[in-house]
C-alpha positions in Angstrom: 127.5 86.5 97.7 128.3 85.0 94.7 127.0 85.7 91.1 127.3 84.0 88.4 127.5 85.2 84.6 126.8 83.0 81.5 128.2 83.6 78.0 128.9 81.7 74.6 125.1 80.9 73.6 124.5 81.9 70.2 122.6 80.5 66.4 124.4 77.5 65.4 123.4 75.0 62.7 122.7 71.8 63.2 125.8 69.7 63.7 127.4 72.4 64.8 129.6 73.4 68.3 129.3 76.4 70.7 131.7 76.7 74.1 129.5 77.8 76.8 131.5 80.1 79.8 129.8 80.8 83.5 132.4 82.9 84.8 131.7 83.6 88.9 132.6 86.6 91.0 132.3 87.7 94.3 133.4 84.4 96.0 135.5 81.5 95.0 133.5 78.6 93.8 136.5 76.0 94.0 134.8 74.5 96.9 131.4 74.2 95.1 130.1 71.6 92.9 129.0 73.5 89.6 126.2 72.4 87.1 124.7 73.4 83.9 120.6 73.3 83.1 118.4 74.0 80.3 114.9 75.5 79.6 112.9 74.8 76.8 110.5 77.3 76.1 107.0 75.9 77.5 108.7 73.4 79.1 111.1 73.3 82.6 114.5 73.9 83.6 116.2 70.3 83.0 119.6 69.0 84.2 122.2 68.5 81.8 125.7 68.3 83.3 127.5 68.6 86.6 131.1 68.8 88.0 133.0 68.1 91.0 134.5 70.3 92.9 138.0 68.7 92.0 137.0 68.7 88.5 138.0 65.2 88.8 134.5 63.9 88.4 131.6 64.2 85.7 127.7 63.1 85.4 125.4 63.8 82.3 122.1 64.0 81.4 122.0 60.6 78.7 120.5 62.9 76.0 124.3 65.1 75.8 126.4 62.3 76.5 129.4 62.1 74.2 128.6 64.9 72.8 128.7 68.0 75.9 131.8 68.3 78.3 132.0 70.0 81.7 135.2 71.1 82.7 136.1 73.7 85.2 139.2 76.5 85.8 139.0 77.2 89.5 142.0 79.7 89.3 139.9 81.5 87.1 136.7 80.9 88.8 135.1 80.0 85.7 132.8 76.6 84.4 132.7 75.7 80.7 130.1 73.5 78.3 131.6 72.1 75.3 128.9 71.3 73.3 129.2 69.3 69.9 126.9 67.6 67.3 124.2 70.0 68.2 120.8 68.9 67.5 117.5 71.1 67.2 116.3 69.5 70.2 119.3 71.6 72.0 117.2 74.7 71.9 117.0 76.4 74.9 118.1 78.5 77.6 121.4 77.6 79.3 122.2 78.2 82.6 124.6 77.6 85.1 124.4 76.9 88.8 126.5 76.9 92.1 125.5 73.1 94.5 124.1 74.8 97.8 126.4 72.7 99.8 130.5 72.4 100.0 131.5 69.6 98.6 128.3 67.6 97.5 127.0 67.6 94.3 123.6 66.3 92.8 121.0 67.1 89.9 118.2 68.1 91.3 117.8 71.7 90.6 116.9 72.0 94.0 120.3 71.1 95.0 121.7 74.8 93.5 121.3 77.9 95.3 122.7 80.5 92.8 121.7 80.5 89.2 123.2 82.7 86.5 120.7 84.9 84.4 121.4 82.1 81.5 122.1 82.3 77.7 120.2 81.3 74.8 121.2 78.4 72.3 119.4 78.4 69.3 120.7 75.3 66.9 118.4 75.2 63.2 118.2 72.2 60.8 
């Protein structure tokens, strides 16, 4: 079993950055598609990013593009959100997720099988 731990979320001011870390343990995930969702409050978990196993590839939500990046360290078993030019609209819970299948990827949230227990972004104006 694999669990997955989010970090990085914090208060930030408009315009401002925060690095987001989903560090995994228990198995590798180097085989595994990874992706990032968010949760307004009142409102449901949304896709925002996802990553290839390779790393090589990327896909956004069009809300965070040019402005969030995926990347991935499989060595260290860890999947990061760079997230600049934060906006209000930002605001929510972050979490990451592990694609249910090897090698396939998607962004359905239905196509993730293990979810970390997320962390909270809170970006004022």
């Amino acid at each position: 079993q694999v669990q997955l731990v989010e970090s990085g979320g914090g208060l930030v001011q408009a315009g401002g950055s925060l690095r987001l870390s989903c560090a995994a343990s228990g198995r590798t995930i180097s085989n595994y598609a990874m992706g990032w969702f968010r949760q307004a409050p009142g409102k449901e978990r949304k896709f925002v990013a996802t990553i290839t196993w390779t790393g090589v590839s990327t896909y956004y939500t069009d809300s965070v593009k040019g402005r969030f990046t995926i990347s991935r360290d499989n060595a260290k078993n860890t999947v990061y959100l760079q997230m600049n030019s934060l906006k209000p609209e930002d605001t929510a819970v972050y979490y990451c997720a592990r694609r249910s299948e090897i090698r396939a990827w998607g962004t359905s949230i239905n196509d993730y099988d293990t979810w970390g227990q997320g962390t909270q972004v809170t970006v004022s104006s």
